[in-house]
N, C-alpha and C positions, 0 to 999 in steps of 0.2 A: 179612310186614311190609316196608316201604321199608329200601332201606339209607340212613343216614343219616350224615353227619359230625356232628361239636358246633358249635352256630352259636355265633357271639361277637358284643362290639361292635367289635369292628375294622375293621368292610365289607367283609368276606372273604365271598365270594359260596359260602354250604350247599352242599357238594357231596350231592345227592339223587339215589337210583336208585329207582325205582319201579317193582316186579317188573309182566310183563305180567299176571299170575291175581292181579288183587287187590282186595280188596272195604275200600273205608273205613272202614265200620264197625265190621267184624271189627277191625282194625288199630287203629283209638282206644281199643279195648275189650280188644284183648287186650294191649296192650301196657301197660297196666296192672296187669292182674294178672298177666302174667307178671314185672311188677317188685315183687309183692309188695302189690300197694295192692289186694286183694280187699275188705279191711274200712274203708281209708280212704272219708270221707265225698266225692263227688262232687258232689251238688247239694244244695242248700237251698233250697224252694222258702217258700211261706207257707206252707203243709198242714203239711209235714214233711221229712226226709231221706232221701237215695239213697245209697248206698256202690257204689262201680263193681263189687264183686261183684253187688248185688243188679239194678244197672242192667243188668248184662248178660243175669243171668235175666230181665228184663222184655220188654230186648227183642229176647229168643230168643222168649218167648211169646207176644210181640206180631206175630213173625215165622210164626210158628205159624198166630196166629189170617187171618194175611192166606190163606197157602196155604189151613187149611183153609174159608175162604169163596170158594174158586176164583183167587183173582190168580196171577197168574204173573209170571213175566222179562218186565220193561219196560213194565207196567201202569200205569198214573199212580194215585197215589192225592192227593187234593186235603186238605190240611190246613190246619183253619184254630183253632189252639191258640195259648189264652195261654201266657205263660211260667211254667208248673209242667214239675215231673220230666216231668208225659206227653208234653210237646214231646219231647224225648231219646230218650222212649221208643218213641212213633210214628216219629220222626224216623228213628232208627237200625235201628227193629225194622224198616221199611219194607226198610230197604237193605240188610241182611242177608237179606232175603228177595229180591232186586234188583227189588222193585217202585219206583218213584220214585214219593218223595216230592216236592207242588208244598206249600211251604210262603208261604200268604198271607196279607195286611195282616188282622189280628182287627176293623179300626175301619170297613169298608167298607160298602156300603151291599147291599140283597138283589141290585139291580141289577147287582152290582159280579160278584158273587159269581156271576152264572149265565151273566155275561159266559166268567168266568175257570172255571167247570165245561165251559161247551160247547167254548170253544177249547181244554182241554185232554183232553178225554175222560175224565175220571178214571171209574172205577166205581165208587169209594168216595170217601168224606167225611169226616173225622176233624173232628170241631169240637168246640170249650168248649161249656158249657152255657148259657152267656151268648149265643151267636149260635144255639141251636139254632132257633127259633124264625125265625131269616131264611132256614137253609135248608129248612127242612122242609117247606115248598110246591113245591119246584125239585125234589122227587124226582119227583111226577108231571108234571113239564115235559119233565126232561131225560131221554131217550131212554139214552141210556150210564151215564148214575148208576144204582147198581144198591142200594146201600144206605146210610145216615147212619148214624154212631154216633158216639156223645158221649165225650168226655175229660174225666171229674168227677170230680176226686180226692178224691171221698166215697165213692164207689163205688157209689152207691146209685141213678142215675140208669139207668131201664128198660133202656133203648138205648146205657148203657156200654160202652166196651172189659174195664170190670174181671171182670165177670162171664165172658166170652167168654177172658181171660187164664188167672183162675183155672182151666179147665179145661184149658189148652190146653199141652203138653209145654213144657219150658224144656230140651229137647236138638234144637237144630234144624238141618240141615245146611244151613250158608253160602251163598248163592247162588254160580255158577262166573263172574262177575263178571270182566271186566277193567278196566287202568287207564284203559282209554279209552273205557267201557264211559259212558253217560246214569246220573247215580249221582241227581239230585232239578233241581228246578226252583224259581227267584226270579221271580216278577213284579218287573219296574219297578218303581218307588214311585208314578211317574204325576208326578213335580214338570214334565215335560215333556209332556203328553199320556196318548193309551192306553198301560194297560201292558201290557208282551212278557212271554211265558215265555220266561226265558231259561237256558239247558239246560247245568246244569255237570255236568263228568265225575269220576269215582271217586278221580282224582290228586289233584285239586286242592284237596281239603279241607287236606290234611296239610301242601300245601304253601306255603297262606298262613301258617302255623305256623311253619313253618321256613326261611321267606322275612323273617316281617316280626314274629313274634310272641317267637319266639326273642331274634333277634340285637338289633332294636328294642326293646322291652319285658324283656328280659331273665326272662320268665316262667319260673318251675319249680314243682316241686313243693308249695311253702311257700307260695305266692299262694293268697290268697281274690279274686277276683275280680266286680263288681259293674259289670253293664252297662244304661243305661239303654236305651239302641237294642236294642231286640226282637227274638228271637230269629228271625221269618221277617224279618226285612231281613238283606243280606249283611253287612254291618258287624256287629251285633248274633250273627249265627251264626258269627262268627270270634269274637269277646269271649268269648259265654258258654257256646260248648260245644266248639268246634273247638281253639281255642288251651288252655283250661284242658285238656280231654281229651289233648292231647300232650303234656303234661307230667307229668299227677299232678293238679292242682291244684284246687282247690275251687272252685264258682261259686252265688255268690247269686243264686237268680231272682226276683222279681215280676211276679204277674200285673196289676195297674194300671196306668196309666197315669202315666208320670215326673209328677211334682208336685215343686216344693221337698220340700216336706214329707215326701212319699213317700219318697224320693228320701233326704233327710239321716235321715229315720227307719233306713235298712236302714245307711249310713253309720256310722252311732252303733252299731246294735246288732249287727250282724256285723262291725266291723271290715274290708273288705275293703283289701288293699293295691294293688291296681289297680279303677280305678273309668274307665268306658268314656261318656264324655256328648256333647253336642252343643253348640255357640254357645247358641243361644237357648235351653239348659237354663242352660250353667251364667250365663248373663244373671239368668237369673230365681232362680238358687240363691244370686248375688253380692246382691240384692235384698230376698231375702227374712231375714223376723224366726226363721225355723225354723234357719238355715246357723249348724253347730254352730263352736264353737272351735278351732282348730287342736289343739290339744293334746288333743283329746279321739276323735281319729282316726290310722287307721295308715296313712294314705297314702303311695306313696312313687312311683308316676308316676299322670298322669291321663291320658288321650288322647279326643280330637276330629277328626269327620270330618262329611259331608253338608253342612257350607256353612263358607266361609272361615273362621276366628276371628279376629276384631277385636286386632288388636295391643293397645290397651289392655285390654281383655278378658281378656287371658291372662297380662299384669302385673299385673292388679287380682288374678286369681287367687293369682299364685305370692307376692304381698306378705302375703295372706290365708294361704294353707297352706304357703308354703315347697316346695312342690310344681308340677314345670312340668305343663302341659298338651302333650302334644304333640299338635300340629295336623298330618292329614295327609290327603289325598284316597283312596278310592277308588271302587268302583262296583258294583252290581250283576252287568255284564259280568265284569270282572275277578276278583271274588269278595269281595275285600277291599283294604288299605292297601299300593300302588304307591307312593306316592310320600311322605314324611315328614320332621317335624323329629325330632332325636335328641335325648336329655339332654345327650350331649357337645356336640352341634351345633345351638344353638336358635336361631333366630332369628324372632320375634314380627312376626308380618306376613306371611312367607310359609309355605308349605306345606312348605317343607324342600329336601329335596335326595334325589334317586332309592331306593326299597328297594334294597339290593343282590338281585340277580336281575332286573331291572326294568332295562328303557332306553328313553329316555323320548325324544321330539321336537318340535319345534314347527313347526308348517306355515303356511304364508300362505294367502290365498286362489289363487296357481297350485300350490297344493301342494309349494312346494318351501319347501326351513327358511329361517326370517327368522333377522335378527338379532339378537344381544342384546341386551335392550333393549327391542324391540320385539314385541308381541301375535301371541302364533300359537295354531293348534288343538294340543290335547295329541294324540297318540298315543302307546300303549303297548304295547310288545312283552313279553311275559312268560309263566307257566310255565299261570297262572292264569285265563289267558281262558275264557270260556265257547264252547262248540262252535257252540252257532249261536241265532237266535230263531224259537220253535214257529210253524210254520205262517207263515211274513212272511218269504219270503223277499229280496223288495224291501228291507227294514231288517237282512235279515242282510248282504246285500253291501255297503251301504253302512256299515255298520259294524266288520266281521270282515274287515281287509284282508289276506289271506294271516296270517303272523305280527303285525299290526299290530294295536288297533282305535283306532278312534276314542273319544276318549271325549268330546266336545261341548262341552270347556272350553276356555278361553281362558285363556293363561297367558304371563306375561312372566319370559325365565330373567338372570337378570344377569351379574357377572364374576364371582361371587363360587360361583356355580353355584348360588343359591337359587334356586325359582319359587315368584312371587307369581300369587295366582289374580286373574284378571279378569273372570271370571264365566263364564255360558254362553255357548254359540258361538251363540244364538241370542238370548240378551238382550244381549249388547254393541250400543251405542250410537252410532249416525256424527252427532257433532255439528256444521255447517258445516264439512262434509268429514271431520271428526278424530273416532276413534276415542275413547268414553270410556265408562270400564270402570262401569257399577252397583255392584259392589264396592267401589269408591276413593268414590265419592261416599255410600255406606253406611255406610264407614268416619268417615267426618267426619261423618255427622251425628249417629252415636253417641257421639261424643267429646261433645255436647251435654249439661250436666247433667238434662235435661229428658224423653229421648229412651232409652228403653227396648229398642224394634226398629223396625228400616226394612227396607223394601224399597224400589227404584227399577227403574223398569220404563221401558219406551219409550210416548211418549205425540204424537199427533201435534196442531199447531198450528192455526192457521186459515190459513196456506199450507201447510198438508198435509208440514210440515217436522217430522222425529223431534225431542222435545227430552225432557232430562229428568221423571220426574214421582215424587213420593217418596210412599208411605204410612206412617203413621209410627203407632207405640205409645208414647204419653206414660207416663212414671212418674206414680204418686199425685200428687194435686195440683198437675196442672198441665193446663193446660185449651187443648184444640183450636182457640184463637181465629185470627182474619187474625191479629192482631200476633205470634200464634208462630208464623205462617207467616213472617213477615217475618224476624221476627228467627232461625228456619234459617236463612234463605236467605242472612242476611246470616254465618253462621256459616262457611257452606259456602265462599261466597267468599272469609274470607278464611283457608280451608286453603285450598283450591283452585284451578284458573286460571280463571277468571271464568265462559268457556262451560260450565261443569260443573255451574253451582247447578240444582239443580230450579228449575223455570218455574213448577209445582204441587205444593200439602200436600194432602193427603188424610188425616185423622186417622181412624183404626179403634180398636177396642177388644181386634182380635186380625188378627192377618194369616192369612190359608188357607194349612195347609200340610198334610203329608202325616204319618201317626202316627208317625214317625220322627223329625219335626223339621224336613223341609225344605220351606222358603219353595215356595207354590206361585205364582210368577213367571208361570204360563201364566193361572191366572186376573185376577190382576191387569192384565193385557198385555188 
């Protein structure tokens, strides 16, 4: 296992060593029962319960069943599981066998799915039983897919893993794995285009934990933890199995899909003390007739990542539960939360102030650092990068600068050392010459009582000039007419300096995003 210091809140940067022979998943697994927690409860899924003793029989035998169906060292295995224990269990059994795991979006379409089979070569397929039926055609297409089998935590499904476990040893030797070693794979989310396999290594599970989940979140042992961001996005795999697993700590799953309802349903009845959500969840939770009482919940931090949080938004929260949100960025590349507000250090509107471990920059368009004050590209140097993207290596250089990467945001840092997000580096806006952020004008027009979610995207004129153009989701009764176009517009001006108002409304009944939560800006565009 890593050697490790004690993280705190002080921004004293984790001193970590991370031996060269080392396998992640052994390491999450053992170092719980070697601390004695063989009987405490690790997962709750809807089905039933996991105890990290039993979890680690799982997936020893899950590790079993991959050897004995021939994989080997560095074999892709393609996963596509909802959030029950079998995630965990495929997830980890994978990696203890050093086969990699590529864990993908469950919401995607068949298309989606034979896309992300051929570019990655998987020979195997781990999927719910809910998509069995999108892959099951793609076996006789794809050439390198060798066999599908299903994760039904009934067990009764022909083509199960359970059946293939039950027989299969739970004494299995470790892969000889190193820290540098290809340990699983994240597709993109797609909020910008096609998505990348993007290829993290053995280190860096443990270390967004003790980068950002430690000294940030202050997580231990005594956390029940509840994340609504899904277990194959990066954000969502640090919440509910990365960070609770470094600790001790308990994590609620759900296989659904976030709803209010959903959503305040597991709130209520597990109790969790950390709850992991996104903007336009907790919109729709602040909204809704389901969003329980404050006193009837154990909350004691909440955190937000995949699209800014609206300053009001996150005061409307904490007036509501006495509880801050903290709002932070990270990414798929990086693994998880670079940059963050703290409870000691919040400030509502921006993104916070660097993880310790994390150094952050802002670039102009000649690459060199702007001012304060003024909009640059984020880059991030850190412990957490991902090694490179499968097969593209055009998108790996431009992204993977030495120790740098790019991450495609657009962020203004102040004197005060906050960075406020200004959105992507590819939706930012040049209005008659002037730069203007989709975020600031998103921001105001949800201050609107009217105005539920927006998006603002670049839209061009009849002299072929960029100008604003907003799509908007109206609260109940309140109706998509010109005169609520007007009367935005006339909102927006006056928070904002005049060239900023959207020129065009576009009313929707939902904006395209990705099962994550993030605005998909490229369709709209």
């Amino acid at each position: 296992m890593p050697s490790l210091s004690s993280a705190d809140h002080s921004g004293h940067i984790p001193s970590i060593s991370i031996p060269r022979q080392y396998n992640a998943a052994y390491d999450l697994l053992q170092r719980n029962l070697q601390a004695g927690r063989r009987d405490k409860v690790a997962f709750i899924d809807d089905y039933c319960s996991c105890t990290y003793g039993e979890l680690d029989e799982k997936t020893s035998r899950f590790a079993n069943v991959l050897s004995d169906l021939g994989l080997k060292m560095e074999d892709r295995l393609l996963m596509c599981v909802h959030d029950t224990i079998d995630f965990p269990t495929v997830f980890l059994g994978a990696i203890k066998a050093g086969v990699v795991p590529v864990a993908v979006n469950t919401l995607l379409t068949q298309k989606d799915y034979e896309y992300m089979l051929r570019d990655s070569r998987a020979r195997i397929a781990v999927v719910s039983e809910a998509v069995y039926t999108l892959f099951e055609p793609l076996l006789s297409r794809i050439p390198t897919l060798e066999r599908i089998l299903v994760a039904d935590p009934s067990g009764t499904h022909e083509k199960g893993i359970a059946p293939l476990m039950a027989i299969a040893s739970d004494e299995v030797d470790i892969a000889d794995t190193t820290c540098d070693d290809i340990c699983f794979w994240l597709y993109s989310s797609g909020s910008t285009g096609a998505p990348k396999g993007t290829a993290h290594v053995h280190s860096s599970l443990i270390q967004t934990a003790e980068y950002f989940a430690k000294p940030t979140l202050g997580i231990c042992e005594d956390d029940v933890v509840f994340s609504a961001a899904k277990l194959f996005f990066a954000y969502g795999l640090g919440n509910g199995l990365t960070f609770p697993m470094s600790v001790g700590a308990t994590t609620i799953l759900m296989a659904e899909r976030p709803t209010p309802e959903s959503v305040c349903e597991r709130l209520v009845k597990h109790n969790p003390t950390i709850f992991y959500g996104v903007p336009t969840l907790y919109a729709f939770m602040l909204a809704s007739p389901d969003l329980p009482e404050a006193d009837t919940l154990n909350l004691r931090v909440c955190t937000s990542a995949g699209e800014a949080l609206p300053e009001e938004l996150g005061q409307k929260w904490y007036r509501k539960f006495g509880v801050h949100i903290l709002d932070g960025i990270g990414s798929t590349e990086m693994l998880h939360v670079f940059l963050s507000n703290t409870v000691e250090n919040i400030r509502y509107g921006t993104t916070g102030k660097p993880v310790p471990g994390y150094e952050l920059k802002l670039l102009g368009d000649n690459g060199e650092p702007v001012p304060i004050g003024e909009p640059g590209e984020l880059v991030i140097k850190g412990p957490t990068s991902a090694a490179y993207y499968w097969n593209n290596r055009t998108k790996s250089r431009g992204t993977f600068l030495g120790e740098w990467t790019k991450s495609g945001d657009k962020y203004i840092l102040d004197e005060d050392g906050y960075y406020t997000y200004s959105g992507r580096s590819d939706d930012m806006l040049k209005v008659s010459g002037i730069y203007v952020s989709p975020i600031e004008v998103e921001a105001a027009l949800i201050k609107h009582e009217a105005v539920l979610e927006v998006a603002v995207v670049g839209h061009r004129d009849d002299e072929d000039l960029v100008k604003p153009k907003a799509y908007v989701v109206l609260k109940d009764g309140y109706k998509g007419a010109p005169e609520m176009a007007e009367e935005l517009k006339a909102h927006v001006k006056a928070l904002l300096a005049p060239y900023k108002y959207p020129r065009w409304f576009e009313f929707l009944d939902e904006l395209p995003k990705t099962a994550t939560g993030k605005i998909q800006r490229f369709k709209l565009r």
